[in-house]
C-alpha positions as CSV (number, residue, x, y, z in Angstrom):
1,X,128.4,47.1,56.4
2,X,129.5,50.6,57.8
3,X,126.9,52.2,59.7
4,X,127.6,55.8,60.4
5,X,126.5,58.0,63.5
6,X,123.2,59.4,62.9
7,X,124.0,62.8,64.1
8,X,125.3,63.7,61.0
9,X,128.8,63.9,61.7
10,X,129.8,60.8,59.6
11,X,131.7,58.6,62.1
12,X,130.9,55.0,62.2
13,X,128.7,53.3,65.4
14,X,129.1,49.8,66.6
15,X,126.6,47.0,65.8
16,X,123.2,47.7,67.2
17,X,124.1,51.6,68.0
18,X,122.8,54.3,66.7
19,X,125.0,57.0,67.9
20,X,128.9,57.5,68.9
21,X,129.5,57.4,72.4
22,X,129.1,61.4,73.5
23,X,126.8,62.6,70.9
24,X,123.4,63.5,70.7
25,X,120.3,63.2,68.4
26,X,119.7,67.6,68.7
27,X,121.2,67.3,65.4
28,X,118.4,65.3,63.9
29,X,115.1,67.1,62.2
30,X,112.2,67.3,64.3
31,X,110.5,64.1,62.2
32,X,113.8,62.4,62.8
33,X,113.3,62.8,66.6
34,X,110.1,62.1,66.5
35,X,110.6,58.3,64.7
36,X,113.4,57.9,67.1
37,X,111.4,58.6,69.9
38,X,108.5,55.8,68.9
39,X,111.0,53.4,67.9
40,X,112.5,54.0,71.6
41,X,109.2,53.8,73.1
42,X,108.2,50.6,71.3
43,X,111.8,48.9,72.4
44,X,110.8,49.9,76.1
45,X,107.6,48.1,76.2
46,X,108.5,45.4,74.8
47,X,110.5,44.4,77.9
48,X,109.7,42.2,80.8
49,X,109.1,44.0,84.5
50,X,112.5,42.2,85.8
51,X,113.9,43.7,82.2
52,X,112.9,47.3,82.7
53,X,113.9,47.1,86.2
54,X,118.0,46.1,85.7
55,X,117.5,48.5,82.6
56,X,116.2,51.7,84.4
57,X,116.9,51.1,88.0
58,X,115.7,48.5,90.6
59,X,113.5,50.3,93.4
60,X,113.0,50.6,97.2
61,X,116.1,47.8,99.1
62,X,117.1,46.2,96.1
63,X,118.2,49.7,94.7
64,X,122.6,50.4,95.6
65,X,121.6,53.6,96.7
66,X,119.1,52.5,99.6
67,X,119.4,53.9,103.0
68,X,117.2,52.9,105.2
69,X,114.2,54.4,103.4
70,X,115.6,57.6,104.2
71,X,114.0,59.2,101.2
72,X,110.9,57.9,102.1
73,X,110.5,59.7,105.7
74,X,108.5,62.7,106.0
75,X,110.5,65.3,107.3
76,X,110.6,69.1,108.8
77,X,112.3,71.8,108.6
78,X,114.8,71.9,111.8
79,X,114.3,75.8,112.1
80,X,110.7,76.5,111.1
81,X,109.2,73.3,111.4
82,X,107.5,72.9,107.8
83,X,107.2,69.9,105.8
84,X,109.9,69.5,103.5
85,X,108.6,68.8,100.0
86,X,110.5,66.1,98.2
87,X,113.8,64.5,98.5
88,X,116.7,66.4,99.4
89,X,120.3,65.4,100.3
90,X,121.0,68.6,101.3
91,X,122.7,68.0,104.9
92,X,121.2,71.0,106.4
93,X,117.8,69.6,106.5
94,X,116.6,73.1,106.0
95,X,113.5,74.1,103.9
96,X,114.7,76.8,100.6
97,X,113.6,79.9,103.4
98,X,115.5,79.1,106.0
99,X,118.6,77.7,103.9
100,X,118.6,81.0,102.2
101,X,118.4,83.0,105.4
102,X,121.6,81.1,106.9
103,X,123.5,81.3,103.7
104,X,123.0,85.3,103.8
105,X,124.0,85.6,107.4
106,X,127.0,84.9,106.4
107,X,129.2,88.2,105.1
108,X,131.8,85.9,103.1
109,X,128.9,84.4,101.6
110,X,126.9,87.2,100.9
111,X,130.3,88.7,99.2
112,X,131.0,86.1,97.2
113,X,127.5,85.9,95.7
114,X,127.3,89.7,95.0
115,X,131.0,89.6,93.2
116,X,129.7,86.8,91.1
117,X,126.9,88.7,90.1
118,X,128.6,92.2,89.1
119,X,131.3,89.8,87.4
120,X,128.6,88.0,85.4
121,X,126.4,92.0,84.6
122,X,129.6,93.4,83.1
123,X,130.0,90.6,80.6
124,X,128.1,91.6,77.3
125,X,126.0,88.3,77.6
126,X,125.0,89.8,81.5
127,X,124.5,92.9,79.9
128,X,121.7,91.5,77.5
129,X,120.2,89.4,79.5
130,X,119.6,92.4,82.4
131,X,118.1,94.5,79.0
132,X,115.7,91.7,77.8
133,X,114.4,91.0,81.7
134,X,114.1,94.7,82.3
135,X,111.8,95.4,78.8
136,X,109.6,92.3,79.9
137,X,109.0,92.4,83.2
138,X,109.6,96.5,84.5
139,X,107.0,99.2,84.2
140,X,103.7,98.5,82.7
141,X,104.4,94.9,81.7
142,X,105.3,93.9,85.9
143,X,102.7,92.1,87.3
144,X,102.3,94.3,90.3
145,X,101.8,97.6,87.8
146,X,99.4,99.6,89.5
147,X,98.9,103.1,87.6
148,X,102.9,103.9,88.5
149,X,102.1,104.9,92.1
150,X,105.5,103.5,92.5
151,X,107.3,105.9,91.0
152,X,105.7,108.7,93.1
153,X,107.7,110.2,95.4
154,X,107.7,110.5,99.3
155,X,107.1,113.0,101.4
156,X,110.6,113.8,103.0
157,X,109.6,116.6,104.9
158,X,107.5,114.2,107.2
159,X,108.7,110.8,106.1
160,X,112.3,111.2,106.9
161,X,114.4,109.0,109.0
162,X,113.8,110.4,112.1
163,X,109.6,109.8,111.6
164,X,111.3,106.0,110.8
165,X,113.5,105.9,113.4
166,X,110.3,106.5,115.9
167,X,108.2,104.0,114.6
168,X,111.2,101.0,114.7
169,X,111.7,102.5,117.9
170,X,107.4,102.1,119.0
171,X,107.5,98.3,117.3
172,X,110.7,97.5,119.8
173,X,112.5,96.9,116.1
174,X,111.0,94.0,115.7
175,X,109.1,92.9,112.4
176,X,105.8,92.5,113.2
177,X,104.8,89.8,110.4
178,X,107.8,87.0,110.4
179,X,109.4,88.7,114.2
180,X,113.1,89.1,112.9
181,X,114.6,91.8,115.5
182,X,116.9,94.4,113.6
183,X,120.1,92.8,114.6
184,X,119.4,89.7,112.8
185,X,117.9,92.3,110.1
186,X,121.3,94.2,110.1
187,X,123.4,90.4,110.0
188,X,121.2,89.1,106.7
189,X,120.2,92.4,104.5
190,X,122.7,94.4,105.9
191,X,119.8,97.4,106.5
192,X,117.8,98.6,109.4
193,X,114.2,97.4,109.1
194,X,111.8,98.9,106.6
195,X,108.5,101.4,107.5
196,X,105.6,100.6,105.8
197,X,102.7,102.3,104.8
198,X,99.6,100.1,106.0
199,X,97.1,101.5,103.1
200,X,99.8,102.1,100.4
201,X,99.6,105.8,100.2
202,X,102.9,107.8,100.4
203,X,101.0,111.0,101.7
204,X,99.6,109.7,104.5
205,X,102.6,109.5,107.4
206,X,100.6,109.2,110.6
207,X,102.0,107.1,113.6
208,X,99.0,104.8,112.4
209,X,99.5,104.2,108.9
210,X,103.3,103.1,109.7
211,X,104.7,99.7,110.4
212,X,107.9,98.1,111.0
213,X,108.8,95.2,108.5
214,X,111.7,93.0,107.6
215,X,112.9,93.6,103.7
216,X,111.5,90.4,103.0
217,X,108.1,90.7,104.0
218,X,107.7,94.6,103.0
219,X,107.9,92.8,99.4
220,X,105.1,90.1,100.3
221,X,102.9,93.0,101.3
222,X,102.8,94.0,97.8
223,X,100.2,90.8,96.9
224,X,96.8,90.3,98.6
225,X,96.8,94.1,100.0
226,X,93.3,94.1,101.6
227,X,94.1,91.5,104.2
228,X,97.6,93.0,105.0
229,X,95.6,96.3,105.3
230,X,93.4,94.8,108.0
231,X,96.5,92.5,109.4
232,X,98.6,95.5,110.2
233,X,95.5,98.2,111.5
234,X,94.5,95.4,113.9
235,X,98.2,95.1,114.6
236,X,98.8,99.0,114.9
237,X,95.4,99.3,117.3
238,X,97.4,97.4,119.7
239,X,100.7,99.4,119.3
240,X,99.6,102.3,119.4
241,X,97.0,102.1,122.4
């Protein structure tokens, strides 16, 4: 008897198959899945330990892929010293951070990635999805909305590049959350360090209220702003004499 593929696409199966070899049950109706998925389930548990384990893998040294219990080791980051979560084969033995921070140092690197990027935004389908994440997640629907002081402007007059210039200048350009001097600044974002405002008020430009950050952290600052309001005053006290 002829069994044909139940996808739908009316090839036949070999004995005891359900499918032709490449194809997938998506086509199926939800109840479809659904029965295929008990019937699945059922098969599995009727199996024997040793059964399910030549089926779906054999674990710890009797596994092919055993090293040595390599992916059983807790290990560190080799830059910043935190736990890796995980298993990684990544060579770099790098946690996501500092992988990411190496990656950008790199100009060819940071090129590539941006020509990808302005490839993929002129393409219609770039184009769309750019649309659709702007009309979700910008203006009142972002969840750091707080009644638009970010589109307020600054003060120029005061807050002008040589008022920054004097403060990176009074931190020794150096960020004074993560420590990331201003060459290292200039190698990864390609910018000089950023000058923020300790209580989040453009209008208020004294020597006090500003501090030197990287890029990265004056975007962390945005989140829990009473204790970076406290961090950087305590930290300004000191810089400031």
């Amino acid at each position: 008897m002829k069994i044909l593929c139940a996808c739908g696409c009316g090839q036949a199966v070999r004995e005891g198959k359900r499918f032709v070899l490449g194809h997938h049950m998506r086509c199926l109706s939800d109840e479809d899945k659904q029965k295929y998925r008990i019937s699945m389930l059922r098969r599995v548990n009727k199996l024997t330990v040793v059964e399910r384990k030549k089926a779906f893998g054999m674990p710890g040294k009797l596994n092919p892929r055993y090293k040595n219990g390599y992916t059983l080791e807790i290990r560190y980051c080799k830059d910043c010293g935190v736990r890796l979560k995980g298993f990684s084969s990544r060579p770099s033995k790098r946690c996501n951070t500092c992988n990411n921070r190496r990656m950008l140092s790199d100009p060819r690197i940071r090129k590539k990635i941006g020509e990808t990027h302005r490839a993929f935004n002129k393409t219609p389908e770039g184009r769309r999805v750019l649309e659709e994440w702007r009309r979700k997640f910008s203006g009142k629907n972002s969840h750091s909305w707080i009644d638009g002081r970010s589109y307020k402007p600054y003060d120029r007059r005061i807050f002008n590049e040589g008022k920054k210039e004097e403060i990176r200048k009074r931190d020794g350009y150096v960020c004074q959350i993560c420590g990331m001097v201003e060459e290292e600044h200039l190698t990864v974002y390609g910018t000089v360090l950023n000058v923020h405002h300790i209580d989040y008020n453009k209008c208020n430009c004294s020597n006090e209220n500003l501090v030197s950050v990287c890029k990265g952290c004056n975007a962390r600052v945005n989140f829990n702003r009473a204790y970076w309001t406290v961090y950087f005053k305590e930290r300004t006290r000191v810089l400031c004499g």
